[in-house]
C-alpha positions as CSV (number, residue, x, y, z in Angstrom):
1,X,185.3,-61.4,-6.1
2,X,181.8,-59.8,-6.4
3,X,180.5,-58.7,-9.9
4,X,180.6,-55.0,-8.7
5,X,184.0,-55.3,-7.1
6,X,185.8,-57.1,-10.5
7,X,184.0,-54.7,-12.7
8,X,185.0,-51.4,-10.6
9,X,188.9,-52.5,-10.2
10,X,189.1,-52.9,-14.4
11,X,187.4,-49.9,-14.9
12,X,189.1,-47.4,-12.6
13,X,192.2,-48.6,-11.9
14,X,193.3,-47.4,-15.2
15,X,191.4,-44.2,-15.3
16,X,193.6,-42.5,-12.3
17,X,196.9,-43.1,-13.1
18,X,198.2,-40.0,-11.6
19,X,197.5,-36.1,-10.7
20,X,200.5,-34.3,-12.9
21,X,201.1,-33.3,-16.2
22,X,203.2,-31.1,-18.3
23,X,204.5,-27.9,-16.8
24,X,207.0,-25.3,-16.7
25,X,209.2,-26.4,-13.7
26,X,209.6,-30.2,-12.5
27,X,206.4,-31.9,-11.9
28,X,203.5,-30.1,-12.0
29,X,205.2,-27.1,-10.2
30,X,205.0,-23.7,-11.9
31,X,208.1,-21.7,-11.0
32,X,206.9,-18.7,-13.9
33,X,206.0,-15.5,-11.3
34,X,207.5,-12.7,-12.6
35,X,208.7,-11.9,-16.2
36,X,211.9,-10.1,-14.4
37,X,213.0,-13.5,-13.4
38,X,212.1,-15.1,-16.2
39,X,214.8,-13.2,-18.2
40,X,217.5,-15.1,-16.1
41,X,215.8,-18.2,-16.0
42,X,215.1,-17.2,-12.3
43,X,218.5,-17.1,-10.6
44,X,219.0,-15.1,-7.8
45,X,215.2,-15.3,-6.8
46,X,215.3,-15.0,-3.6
47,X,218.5,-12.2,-3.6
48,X,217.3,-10.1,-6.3
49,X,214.4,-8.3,-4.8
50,X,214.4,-6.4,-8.0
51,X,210.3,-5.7,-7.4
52,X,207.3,-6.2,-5.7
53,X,207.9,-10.3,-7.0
54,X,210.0,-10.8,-4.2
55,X,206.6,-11.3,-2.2
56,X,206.6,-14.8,-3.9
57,X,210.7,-15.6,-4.1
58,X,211.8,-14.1,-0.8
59,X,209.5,-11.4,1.2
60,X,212.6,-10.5,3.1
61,X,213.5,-8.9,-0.4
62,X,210.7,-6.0,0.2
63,X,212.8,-4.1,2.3
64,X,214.6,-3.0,-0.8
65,X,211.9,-1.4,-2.3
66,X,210.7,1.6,-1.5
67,X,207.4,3.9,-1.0
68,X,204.5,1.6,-2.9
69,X,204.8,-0.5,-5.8
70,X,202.6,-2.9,-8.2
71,X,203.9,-5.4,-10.6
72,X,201.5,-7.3,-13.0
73,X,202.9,-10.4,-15.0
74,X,201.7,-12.4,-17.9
75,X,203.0,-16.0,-18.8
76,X,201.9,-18.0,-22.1
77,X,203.2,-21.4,-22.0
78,X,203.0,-24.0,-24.5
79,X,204.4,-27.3,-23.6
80,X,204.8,-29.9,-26.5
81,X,204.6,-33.5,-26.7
82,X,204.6,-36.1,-28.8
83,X,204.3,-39.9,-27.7
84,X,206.1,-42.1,-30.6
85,X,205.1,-45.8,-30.0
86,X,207.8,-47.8,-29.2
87,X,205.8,-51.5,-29.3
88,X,202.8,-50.8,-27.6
89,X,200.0,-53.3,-27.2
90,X,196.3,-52.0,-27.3
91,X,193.8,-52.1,-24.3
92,X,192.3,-56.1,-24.6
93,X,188.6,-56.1,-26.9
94,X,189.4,-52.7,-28.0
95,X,190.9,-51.0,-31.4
96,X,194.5,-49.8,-30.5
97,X,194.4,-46.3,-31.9
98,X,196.8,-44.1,-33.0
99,X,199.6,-41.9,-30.8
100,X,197.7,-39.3,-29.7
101,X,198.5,-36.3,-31.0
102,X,200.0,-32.9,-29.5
103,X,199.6,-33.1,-26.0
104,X,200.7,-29.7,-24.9
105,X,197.9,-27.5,-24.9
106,X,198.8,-23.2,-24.8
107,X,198.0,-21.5,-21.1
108,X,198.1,-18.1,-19.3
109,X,199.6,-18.1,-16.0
110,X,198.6,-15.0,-14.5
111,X,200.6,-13.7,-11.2
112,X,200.3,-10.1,-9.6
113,X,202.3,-8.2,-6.5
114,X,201.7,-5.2,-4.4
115,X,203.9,-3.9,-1.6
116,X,204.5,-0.7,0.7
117,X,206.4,0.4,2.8
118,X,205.4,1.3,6.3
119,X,208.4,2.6,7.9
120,X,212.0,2.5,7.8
121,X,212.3,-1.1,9.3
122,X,208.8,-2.3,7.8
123,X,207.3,-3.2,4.5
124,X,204.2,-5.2,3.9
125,X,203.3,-7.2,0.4
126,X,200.0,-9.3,-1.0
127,X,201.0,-11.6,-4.1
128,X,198.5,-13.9,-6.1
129,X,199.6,-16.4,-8.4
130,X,199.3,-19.9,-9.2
131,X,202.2,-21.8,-7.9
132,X,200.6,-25.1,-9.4
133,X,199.3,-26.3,-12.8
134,X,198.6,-28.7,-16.1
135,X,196.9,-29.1,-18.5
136,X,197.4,-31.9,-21.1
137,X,195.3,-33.3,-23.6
138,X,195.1,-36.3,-25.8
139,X,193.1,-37.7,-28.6
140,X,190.1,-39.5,-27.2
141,X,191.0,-42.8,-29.6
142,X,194.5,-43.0,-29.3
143,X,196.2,-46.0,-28.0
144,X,196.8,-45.0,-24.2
145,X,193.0,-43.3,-23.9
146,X,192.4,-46.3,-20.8
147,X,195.8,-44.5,-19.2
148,X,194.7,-40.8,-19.7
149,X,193.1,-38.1,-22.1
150,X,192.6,-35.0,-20.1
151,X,194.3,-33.7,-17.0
152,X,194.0,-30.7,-15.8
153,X,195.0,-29.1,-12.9
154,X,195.2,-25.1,-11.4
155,X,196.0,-23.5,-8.2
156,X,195.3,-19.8,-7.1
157,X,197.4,-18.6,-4.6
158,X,196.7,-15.7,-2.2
159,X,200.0,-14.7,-0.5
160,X,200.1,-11.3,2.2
161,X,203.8,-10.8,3.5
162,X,205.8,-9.1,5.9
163,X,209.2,-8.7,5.6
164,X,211.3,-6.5,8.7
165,X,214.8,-5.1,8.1
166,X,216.7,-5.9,11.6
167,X,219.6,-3.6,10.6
168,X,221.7,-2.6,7.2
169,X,222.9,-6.1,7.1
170,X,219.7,-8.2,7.4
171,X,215.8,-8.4,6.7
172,X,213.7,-11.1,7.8
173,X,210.4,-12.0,5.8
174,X,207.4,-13.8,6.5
175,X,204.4,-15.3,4.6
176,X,200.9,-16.2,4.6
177,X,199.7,-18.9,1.3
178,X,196.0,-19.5,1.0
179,X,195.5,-22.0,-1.7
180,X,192.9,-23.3,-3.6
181,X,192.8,-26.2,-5.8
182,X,190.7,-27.5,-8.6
183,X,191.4,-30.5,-10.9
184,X,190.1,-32.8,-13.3
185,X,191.2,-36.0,-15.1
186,X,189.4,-37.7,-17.7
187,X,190.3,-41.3,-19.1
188,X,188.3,-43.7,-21.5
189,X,187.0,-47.2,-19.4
190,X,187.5,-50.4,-21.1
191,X,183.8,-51.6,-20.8
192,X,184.6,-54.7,-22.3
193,X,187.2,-56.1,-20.6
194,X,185.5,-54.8,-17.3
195,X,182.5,-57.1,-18.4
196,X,185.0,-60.2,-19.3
197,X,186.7,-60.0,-16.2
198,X,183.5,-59.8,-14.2
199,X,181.3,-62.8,-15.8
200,X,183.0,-64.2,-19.0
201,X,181.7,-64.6,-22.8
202,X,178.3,-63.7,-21.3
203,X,178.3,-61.1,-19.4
204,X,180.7,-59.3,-22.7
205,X,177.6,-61.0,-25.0
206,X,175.1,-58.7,-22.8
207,X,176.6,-55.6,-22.9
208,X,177.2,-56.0,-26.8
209,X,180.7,-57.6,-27.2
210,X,184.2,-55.9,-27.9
211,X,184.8,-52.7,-28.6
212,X,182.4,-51.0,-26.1
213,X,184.4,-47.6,-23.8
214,X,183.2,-44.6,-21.9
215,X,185.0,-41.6,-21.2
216,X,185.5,-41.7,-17.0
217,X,185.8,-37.7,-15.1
218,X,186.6,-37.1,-12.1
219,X,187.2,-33.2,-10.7
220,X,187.5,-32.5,-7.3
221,X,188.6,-29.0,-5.6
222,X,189.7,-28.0,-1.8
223,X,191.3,-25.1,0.0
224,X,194.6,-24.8,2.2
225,X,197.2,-23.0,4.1
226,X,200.5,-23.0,4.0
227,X,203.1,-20.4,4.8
228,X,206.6,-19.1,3.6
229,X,209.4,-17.5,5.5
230,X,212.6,-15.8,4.2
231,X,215.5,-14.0,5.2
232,X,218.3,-11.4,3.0
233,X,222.2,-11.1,4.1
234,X,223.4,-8.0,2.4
235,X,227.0,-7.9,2.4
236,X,228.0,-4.9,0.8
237,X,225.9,-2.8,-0.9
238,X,227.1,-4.7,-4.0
239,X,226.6,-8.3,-2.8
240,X,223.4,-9.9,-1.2
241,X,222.4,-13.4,-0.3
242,X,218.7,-14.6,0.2
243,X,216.9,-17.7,1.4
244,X,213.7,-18.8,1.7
245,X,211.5,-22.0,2.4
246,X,207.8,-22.5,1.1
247,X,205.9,-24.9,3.8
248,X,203.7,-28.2,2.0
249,X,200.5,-27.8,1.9
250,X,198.0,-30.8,2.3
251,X,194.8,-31.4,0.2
252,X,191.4,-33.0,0.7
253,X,190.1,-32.4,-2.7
254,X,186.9,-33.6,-2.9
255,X,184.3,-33.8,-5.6
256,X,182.7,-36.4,-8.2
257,X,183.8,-39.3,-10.4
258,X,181.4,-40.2,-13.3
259,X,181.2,-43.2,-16.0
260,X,179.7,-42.0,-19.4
261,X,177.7,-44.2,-21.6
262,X,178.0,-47.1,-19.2
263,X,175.8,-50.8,-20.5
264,X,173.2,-51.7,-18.7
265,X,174.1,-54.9,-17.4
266,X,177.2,-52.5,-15.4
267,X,175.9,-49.7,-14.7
268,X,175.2,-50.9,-10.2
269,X,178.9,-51.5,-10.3
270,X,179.7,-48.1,-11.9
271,X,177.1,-45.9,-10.0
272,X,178.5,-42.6,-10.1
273,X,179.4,-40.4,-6.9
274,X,181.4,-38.6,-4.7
275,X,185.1,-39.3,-4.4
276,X,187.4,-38.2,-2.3
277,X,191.6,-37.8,-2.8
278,X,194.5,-36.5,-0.1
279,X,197.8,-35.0,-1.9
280,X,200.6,-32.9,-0.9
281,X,202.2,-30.1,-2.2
282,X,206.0,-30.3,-1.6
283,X,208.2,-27.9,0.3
284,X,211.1,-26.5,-1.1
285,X,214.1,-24.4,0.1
286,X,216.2,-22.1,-2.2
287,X,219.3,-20.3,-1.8
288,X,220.6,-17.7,-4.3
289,X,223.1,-15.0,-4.4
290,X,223.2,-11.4,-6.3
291,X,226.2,-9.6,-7.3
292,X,227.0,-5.9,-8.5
293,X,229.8,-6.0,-10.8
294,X,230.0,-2.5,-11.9
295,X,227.8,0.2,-13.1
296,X,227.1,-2.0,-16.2
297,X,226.8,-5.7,-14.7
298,X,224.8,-8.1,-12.1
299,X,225.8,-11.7,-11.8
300,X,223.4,-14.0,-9.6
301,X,222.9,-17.7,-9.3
302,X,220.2,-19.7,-7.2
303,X,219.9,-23.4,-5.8
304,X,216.4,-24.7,-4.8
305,X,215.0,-28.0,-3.5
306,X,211.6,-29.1,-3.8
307,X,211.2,-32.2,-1.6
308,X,208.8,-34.3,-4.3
309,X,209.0,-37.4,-2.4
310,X,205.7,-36.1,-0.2
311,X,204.2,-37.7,-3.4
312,X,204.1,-41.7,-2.3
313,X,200.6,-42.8,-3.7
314,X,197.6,-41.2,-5.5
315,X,194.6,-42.9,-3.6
316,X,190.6,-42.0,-4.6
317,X,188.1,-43.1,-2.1
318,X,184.6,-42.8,-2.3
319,X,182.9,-41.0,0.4
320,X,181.6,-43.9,1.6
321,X,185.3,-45.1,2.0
322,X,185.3,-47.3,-0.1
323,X,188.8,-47.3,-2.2
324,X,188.7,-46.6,-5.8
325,X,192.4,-47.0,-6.8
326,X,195.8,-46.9,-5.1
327,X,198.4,-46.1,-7.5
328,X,202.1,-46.0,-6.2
329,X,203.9,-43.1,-7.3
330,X,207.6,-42.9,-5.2
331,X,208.6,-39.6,-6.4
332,X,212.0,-38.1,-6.3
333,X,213.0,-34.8,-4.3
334,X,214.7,-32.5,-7.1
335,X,217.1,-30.0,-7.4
336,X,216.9,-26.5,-10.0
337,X,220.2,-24.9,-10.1
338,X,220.0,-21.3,-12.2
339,X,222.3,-18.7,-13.1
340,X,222.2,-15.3,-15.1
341,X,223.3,-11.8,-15.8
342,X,222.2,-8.7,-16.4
343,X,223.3,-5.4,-18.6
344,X,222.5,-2.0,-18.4
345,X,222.8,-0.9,-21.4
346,X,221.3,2.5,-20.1
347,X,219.2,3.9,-17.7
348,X,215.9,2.9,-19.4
349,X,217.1,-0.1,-21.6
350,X,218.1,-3.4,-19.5
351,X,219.0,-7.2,-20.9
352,X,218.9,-10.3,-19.3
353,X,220.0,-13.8,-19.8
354,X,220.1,-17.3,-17.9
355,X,220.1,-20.6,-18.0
356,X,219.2,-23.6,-15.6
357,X,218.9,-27.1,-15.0
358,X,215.9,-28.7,-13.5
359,X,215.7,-32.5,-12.5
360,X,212.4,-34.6,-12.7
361,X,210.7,-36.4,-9.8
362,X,209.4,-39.0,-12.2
363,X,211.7,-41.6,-13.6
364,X,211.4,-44.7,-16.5
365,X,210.3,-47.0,-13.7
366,X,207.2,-44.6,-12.5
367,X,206.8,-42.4,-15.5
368,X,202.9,-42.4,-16.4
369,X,201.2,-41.4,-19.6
370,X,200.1,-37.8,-17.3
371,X,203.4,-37.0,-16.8
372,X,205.6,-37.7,-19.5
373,X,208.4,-35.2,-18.4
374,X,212.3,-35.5,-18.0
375,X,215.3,-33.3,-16.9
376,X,215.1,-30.1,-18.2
377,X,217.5,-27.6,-19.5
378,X,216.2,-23.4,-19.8
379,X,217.7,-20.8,-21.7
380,X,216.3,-17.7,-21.2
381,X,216.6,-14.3,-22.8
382,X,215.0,-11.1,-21.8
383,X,215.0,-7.4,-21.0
384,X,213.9,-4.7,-19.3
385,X,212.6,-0.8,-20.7
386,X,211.5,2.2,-18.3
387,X,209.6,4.8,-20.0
388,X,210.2,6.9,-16.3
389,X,211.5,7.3,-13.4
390,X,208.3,5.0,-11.5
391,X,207.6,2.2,-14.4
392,X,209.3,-1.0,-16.2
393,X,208.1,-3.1,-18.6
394,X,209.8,-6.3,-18.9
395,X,209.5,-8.8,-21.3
396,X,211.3,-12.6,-21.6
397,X,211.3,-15.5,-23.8
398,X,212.7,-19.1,-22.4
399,X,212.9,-22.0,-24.6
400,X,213.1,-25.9,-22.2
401,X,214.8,-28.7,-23.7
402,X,214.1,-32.5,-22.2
403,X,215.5,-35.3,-23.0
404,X,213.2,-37.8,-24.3
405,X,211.3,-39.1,-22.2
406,X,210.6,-42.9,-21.9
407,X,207.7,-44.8,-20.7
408,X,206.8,-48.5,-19.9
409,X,203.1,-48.9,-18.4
410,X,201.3,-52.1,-18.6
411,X,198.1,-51.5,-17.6
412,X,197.0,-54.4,-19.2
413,X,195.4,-56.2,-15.9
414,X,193.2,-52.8,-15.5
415,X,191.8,-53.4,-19.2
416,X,193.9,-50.5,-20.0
417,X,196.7,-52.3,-22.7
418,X,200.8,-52.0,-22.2
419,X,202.2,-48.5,-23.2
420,X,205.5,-48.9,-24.6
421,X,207.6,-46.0,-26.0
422,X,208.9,-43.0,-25.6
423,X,208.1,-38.9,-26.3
424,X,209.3,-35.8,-28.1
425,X,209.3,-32.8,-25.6
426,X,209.6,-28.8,-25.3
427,X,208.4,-25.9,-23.7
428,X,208.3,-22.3,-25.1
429,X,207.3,-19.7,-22.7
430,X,206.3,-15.9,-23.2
431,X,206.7,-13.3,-20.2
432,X,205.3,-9.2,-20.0
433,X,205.2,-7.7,-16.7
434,X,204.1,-4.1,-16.2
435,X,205.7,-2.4,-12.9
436,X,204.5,0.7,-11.2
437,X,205.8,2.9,-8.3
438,X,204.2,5.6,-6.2
């Protein structure tokens, strides 16, 4: 093996474990896009079509709102957790470090709707939102800094609908997603061991011995389309049944990788450049049903699918082609059951409660430092106030418990040491939307 080519697979193959992090729905999905839903936990998403949301959860659900209508949502979400070492060894020729810290890192997830109506039988709809995000951060010393420190990634989703009501019984909806992605990941290089591996006691002599790191970045962006189609059954005027599929979207995200503070005597086998990196975003398919009890009670529940498995391999290419890193990844597809209730207390105060269940693609066997999530568990508790006839404000709190997570990655033949242990998880999120009709 060629200096350059020893020295490139100990410093990035633990540097890009994988793209994914901590966020509020399984994987690195974001399922937070409306604070209406949010009060129950999102069940009956695509049968609700309570406002101008719907363009994201079913656009068939536009037919049920009439004249014009804008909704604007808010989402703070702060994911924590805490990796508790479990018999960890430290990255060869390097001080182990500690556990790093609070990994969950406060963000706003942003989302906005607009639909009107056009006639009887049409209604059209524009949503953007951000149907995909991280962002978690460790200390840059502790033990798994040659797994990950930073990653980082955010969508921006652009999504005009359609949705046409056939008759009384049945609306057919149809979407448009342009998407764009940006994302970076940061992880420290283990210089030292790079050099080792490459030439020996010498070559780790020239660049100054043990002990010697840089902080690898790479960040890379693209821009897709993808499209989503839905369709709502209404029974009675009580009872109403919506489904919808999201289409995958493919990714070229391509952008830069760069070595900091690289010694001399490496730095032609760590030139920096441009990188290249394909990924999927899964489909997914939900089903959800809405019920009118009385004047005083709704009852829905909702089933969705997100088929995960898309994600088989992270791979980073240079632009020449040359690989950077293959990682294996063998994702799971999921399932996210929900259900919930409203009350009307009266005509301008409305509560809401849910709860759901939401599986993991990852699992002990592929669980990485990035992703250190599990099953989750929402409660959910919200309401709803009009101050008139044409506005809402709603407002939702939803508090995820995991199971702790475990995690077994020995990176050590990357220079990047054997991670061993396990980690303390949560997620509290905050929701305010502001709805307007004319």
């Amino acid at each position: 093996m060629t200096l350059k080519k020893s020295v490139m697979s100990v410093a990035v193959a633990g540097a890009l474990l994988v793209m994914a992090g901590q966020a509020g729905a399984s994987g690195f999905a974001l399922i937070e896009q409306s604070a209406s839903g949010m009060g129950n936990a999102f069940a009956g998403g695509a049968a609700g079509a309570e406002d101008a949301s719907t363009v994201f959860f079913n656009p068939a659900g536009m037919s049920r709102i009439k004249g014009s209508q804008v909704a604007v949502a808010a989402h703070a979400i702060k994911p924590s957790s805490k990796f508790k070492d479990g018999g960890s060894t430290g990255a060869a020729l390097q001080t182990p470090g500690g556990n790093g810290g609070d990994i969950g890192n406060w963000a706003l997830v942003p989302n906005a709707y607009a639909t009107t109506q056009i006639n009887d039988a049409l209604h059209v709809g524009i949503g953007v939102n951000a149907p995909f995000g991280l962002q978690t951060k460790y200390n840059a010393d502790w033990i798994g800094r040659f797994q990950a420190v930073k990653s980082k990634i955010e969508t921006v989703n652009i999504n005009p609908s359609l949705a046409y009501q056939v008759n009384d019984q049945l609306t057919l909806g149809l979407g448009l997603d342009y998407q764009h992605i940006k994302g970076k990941l940061t992880s420290m290089t283990n210089y030292s061991a790079a050099a080792f591996a490459a030439g020996g006691a010498p070559l780790l002599g020239a660049i100054g011995g043990p002990g010697k790191e840089g902080l690898t970045t790479v960040t890379g962006n693209d821009s897709a389309w993808g499209y989503n189609l839905g369709a709502l059954f209404e029974f009675t005027p009580q009872t109403r049944v919506g489904v919808q599929y999201r289409s995958q979207i493919d990714y070229t995200l391509n952008g830069n990788v760069s070595f900091a503070n690289v010694p001399a005597p490496l730095a032609a086998a760590l030139p920096n450049g441009r990188v290249r990196l394909d990924i999927t975003m899964p489909e997914s398919y939900s089903i959800s049903g809405f019920h009118q009890l009385n004047e005083r009670w709704d009852v829905m529940a909702d089933a969705t699918r997100t088929n995960w498995s898309v994600f088989k391999e992270l791979k980073v290419d240079r632009a020449s082609g040359a690989n950077l890193t293959t990682v294996n990844e063998s994702w799971d597809d999921t399932w996210r059951f929900s259900a919930g209730a409203n009350h009307h207390y009266n005509e301008q105060w409305t509560v809401r409660v849910g709860a759901a269940y939401d599986q993991t693609p990852t699992n002990n066997a592929n669980r990485t430092a990035r992703i250190p999530g599990n099953d989750r568990t929402w409660v959910t508790l919200g309401g709803q106030y009009k101050p008139g006839s044409s506005s809402a404000i709603d407002f939702a709190y939803a508090h995820l418990f995991l199971s702790d997570p475990k995690i077994s990655k020995d990176g050590s033949a990357a220079g990047a040491g054997n991670l061993i242990g396990s980690y303390n998880e949560s997620v509290d999120i905050l929701s305010v939307q502001y709805t307007q009709n004319f």
